[in-house]
TIBA-125718 format. One line per 3 residues: number of its first residue (from 1); for each residue x, y, z of N, C-alpha, C, O, CB. Coordinates in nm, 2 decimals. Glycine has a CB too. Example, Ala and Ser with C-alpha at 12.3 -4.5 7.8 and 13.67 -1.06 7.14 Angstrom:
1 = 1.32 -0.57 0.78 1.23 -0.45 0.78 1.32 -0.33 0.78 1.42 -0.33 0.85 1.13 -0.45 0.90; 1.28 -0.22 0.71 1.37 -0.11 0.71 1.29 0.00 0.79 1.34 0.11 0.80 1.41 -0.06 0.57
END
This chain:
1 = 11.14 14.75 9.93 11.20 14.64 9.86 11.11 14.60 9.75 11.00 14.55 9.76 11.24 14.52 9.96; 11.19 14.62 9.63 11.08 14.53 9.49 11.08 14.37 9.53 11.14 14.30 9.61 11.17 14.55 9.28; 10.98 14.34 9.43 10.95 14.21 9.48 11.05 14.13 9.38 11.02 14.02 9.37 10.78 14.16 9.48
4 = 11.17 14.18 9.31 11.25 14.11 9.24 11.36 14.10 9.34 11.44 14.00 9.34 11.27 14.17 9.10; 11.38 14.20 9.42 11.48 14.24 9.56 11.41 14.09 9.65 11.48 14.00 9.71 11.42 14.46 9.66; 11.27 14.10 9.63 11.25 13.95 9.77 11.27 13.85 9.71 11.28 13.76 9.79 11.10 13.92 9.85
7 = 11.28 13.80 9.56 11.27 13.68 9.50 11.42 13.67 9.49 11.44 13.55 9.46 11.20 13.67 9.36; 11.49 13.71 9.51 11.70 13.70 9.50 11.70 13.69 9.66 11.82 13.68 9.71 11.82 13.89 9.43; 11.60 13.68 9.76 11.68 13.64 9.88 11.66 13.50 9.90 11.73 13.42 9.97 11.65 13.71 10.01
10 = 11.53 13.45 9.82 11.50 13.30 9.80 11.60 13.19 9.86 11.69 13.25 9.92 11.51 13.27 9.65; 11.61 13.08 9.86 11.70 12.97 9.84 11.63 12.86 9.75 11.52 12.81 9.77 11.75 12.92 9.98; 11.72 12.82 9.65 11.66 12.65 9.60 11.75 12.56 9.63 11.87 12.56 9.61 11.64 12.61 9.43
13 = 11.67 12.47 9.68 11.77 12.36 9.63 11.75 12.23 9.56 11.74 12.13 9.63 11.83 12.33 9.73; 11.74 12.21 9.42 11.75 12.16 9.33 11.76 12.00 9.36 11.86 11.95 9.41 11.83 12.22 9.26; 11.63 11.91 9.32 11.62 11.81 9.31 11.70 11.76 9.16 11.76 11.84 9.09 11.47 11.78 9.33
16 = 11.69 11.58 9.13 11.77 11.58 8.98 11.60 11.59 8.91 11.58 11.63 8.79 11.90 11.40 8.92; 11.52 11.55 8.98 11.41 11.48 8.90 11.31 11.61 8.88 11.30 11.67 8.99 11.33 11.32 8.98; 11.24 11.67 8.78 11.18 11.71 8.75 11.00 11.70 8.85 10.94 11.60 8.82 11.21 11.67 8.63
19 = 10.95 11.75 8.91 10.81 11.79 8.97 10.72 11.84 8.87 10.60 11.86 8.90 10.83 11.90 9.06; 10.78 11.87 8.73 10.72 11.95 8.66 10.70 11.83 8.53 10.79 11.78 8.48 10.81 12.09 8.64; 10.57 11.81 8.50 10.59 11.69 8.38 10.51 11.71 8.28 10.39 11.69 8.31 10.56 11.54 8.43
22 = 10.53 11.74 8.15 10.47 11.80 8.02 10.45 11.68 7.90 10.54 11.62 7.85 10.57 11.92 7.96; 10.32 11.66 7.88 10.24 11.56 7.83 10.28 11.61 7.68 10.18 11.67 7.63 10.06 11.55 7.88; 10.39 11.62 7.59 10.42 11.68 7.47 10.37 11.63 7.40 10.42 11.70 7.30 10.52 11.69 7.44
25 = 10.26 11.51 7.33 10.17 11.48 7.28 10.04 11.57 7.28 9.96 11.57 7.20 10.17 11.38 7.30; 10.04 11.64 7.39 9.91 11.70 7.39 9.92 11.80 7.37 9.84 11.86 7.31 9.84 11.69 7.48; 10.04 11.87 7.43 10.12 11.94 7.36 10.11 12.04 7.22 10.04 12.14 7.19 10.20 11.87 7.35
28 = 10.18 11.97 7.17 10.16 11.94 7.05 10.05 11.97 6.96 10.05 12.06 6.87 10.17 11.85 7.06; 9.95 11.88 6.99 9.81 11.82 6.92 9.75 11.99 6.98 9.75 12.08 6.90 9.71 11.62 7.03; 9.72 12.01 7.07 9.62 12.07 7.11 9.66 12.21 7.14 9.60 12.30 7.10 9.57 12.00 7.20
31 = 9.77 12.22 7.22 9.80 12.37 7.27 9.84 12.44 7.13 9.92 12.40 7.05 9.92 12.38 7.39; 9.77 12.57 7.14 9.85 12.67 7.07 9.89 12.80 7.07 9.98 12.85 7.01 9.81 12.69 7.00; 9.81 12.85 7.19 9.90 12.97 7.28 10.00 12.97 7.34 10.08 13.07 7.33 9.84 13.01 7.36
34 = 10.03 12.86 7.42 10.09 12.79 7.50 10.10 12.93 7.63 10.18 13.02 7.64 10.23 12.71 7.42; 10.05 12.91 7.66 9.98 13.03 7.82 10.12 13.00 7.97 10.15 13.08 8.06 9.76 12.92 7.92; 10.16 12.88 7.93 10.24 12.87 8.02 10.38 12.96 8.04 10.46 12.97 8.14 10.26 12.74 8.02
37 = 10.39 13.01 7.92 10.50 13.05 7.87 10.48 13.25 7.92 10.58 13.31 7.96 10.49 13.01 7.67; 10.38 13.28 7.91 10.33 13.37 8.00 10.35 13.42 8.11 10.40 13.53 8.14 10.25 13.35 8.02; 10.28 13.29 8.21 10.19 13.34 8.32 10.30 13.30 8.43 10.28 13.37 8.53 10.01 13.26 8.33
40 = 10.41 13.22 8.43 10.47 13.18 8.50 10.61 13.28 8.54 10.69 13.34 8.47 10.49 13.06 8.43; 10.58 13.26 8.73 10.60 13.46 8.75 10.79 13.42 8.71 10.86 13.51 8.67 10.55 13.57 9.01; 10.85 13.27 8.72 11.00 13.24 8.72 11.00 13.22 8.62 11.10 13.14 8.60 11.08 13.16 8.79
43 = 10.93 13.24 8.49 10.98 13.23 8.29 11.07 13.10 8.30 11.20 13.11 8.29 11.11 13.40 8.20; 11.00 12.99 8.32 11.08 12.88 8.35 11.03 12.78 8.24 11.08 12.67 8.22 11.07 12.83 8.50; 10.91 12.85 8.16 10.88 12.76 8.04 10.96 12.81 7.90 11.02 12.92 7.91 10.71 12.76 8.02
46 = 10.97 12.77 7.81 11.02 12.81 7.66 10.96 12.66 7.55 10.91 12.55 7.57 11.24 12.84 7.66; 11.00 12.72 7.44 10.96 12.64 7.35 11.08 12.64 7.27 11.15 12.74 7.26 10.83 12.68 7.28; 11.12 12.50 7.22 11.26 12.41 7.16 11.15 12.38 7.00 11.06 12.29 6.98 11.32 12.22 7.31
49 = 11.20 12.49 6.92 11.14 12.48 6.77 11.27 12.39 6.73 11.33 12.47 6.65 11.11 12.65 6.67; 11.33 12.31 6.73 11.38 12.21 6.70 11.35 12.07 6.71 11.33 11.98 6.62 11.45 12.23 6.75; 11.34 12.06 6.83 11.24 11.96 6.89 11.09 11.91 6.87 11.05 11.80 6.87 11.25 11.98 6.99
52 = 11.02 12.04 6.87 10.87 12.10 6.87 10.86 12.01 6.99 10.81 11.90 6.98 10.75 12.08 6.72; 10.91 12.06 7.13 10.86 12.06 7.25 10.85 12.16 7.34 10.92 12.26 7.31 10.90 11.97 7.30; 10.79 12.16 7.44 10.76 12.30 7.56 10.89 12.23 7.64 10.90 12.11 7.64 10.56 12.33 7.67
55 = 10.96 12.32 7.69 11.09 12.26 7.79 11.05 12.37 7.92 10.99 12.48 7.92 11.30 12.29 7.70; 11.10 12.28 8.03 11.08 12.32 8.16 11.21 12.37 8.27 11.26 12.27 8.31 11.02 12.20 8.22; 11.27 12.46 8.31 11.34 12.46 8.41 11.34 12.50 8.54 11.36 12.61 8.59 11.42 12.50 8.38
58 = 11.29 12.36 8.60 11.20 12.34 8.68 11.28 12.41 8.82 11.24 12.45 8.93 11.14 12.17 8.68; 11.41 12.39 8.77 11.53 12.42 8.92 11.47 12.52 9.02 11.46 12.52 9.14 11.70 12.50 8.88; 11.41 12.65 8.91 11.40 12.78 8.94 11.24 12.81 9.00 11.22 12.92 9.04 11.42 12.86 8.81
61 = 11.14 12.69 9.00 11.03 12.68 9.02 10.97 12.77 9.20 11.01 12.76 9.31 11.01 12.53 9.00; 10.88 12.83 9.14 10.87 12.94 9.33 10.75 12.83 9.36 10.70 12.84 9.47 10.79 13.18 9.34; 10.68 12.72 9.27 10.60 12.65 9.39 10.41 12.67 9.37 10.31 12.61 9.40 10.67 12.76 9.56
64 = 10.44 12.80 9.28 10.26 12.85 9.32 10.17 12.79 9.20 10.06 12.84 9.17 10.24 13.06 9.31; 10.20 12.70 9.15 10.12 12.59 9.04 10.03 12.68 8.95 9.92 12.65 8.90 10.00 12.47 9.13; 10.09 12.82 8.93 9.97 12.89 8.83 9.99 12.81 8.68 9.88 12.78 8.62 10.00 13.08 8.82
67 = 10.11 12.78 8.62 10.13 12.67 8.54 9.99 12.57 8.49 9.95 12.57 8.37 10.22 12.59 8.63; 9.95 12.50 8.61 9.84 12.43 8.58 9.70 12.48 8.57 9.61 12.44 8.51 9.85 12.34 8.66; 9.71 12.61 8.66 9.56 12.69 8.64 9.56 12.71 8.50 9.45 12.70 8.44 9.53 12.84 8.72
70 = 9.68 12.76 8.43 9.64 12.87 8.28 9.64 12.74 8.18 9.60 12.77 8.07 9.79 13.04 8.22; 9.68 12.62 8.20 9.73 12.49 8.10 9.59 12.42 8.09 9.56 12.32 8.15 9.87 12.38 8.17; 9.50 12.50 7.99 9.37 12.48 7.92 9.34 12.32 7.89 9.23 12.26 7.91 9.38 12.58 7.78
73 = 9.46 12.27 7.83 9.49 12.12 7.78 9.51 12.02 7.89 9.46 11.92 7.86 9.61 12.11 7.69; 9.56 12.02 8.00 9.58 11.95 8.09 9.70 11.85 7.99 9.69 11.74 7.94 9.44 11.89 8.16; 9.82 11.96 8.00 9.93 11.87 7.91 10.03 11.87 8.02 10.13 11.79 8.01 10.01 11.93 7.75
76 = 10.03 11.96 8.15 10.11 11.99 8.23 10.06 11.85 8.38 9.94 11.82 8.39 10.08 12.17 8.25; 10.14 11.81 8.45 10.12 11.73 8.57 10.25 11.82 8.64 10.37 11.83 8.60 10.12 11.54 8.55; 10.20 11.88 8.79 10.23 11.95 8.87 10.24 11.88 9.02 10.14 11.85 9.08 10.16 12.04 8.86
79 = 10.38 11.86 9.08 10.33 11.82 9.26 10.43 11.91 9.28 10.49 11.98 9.21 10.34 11.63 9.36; 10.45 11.85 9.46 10.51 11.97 9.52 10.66 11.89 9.49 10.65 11.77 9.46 10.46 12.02 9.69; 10.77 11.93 9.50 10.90 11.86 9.52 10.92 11.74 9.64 10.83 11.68 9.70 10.99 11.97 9.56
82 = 10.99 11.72 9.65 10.99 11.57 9.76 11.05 11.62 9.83 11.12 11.71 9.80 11.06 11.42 9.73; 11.05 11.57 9.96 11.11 11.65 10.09 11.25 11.75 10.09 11.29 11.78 9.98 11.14 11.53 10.20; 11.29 11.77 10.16 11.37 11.87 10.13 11.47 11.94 10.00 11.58 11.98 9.99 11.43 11.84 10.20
85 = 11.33 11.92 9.90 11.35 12.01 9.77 11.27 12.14 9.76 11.17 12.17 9.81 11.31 11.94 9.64; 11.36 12.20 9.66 11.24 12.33 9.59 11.30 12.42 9.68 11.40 12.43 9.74 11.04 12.32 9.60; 11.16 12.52 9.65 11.20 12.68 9.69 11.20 12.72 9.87 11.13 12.67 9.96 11.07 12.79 9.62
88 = 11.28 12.79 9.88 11.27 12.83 10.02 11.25 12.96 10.06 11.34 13.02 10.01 11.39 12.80 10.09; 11.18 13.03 10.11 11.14 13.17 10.12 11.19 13.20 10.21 11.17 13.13 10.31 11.01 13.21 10.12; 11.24 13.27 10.20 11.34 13.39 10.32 11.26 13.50 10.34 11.20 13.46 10.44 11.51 13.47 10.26
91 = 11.22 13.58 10.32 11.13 13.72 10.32 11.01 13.73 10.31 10.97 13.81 10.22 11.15 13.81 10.23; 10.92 13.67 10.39 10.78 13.68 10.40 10.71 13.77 10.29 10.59 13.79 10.29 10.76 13.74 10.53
END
């Protein structure tokens, strides 16, 4: 089984409120690679050249905070979801 085969047996279930919180001033100011956009194994970051902000969809989040390891700036604030939110792993 690929490990894209074990990430579709998942379950989420979607809080309204964001876990995921992006300091877009610092953003901004400071990031220019923007690494998050990368390293994040659910591509749940993008960048809104309209806005000039990093946007999050956090629904899809698997949990593993690599997000904040590669986020050089500390523009990212990360917790876990609140009780019975977020990801659920089915397939070891």
């Amino acid at each position: 089984m690929t490990i894209d085969e074990k990430l579709a047996l998942d379950a989420f279930k979607t809080d309204k409120e964001s876990h995921i919180t992006i300091n877009h001033a610092i953003c901004r100011a400071k990031c220019t690679v923007r690494y998050c956009t990368f390293v994040c194994p659910g591509h749940l970051y993008s960048y809104n050249e309209e806005t000039d902000e990093m946007v999050v969809e956090f629904a899809g989040c698997l949990e593993c905070g690599t997000c904040m390891i590669a986020c050089n700036e500390s523009a990212l604030s990360w917790s876990y979801p609140r009780g019975d939110y977020g990801v659920q792993y089915r397939f070891g």
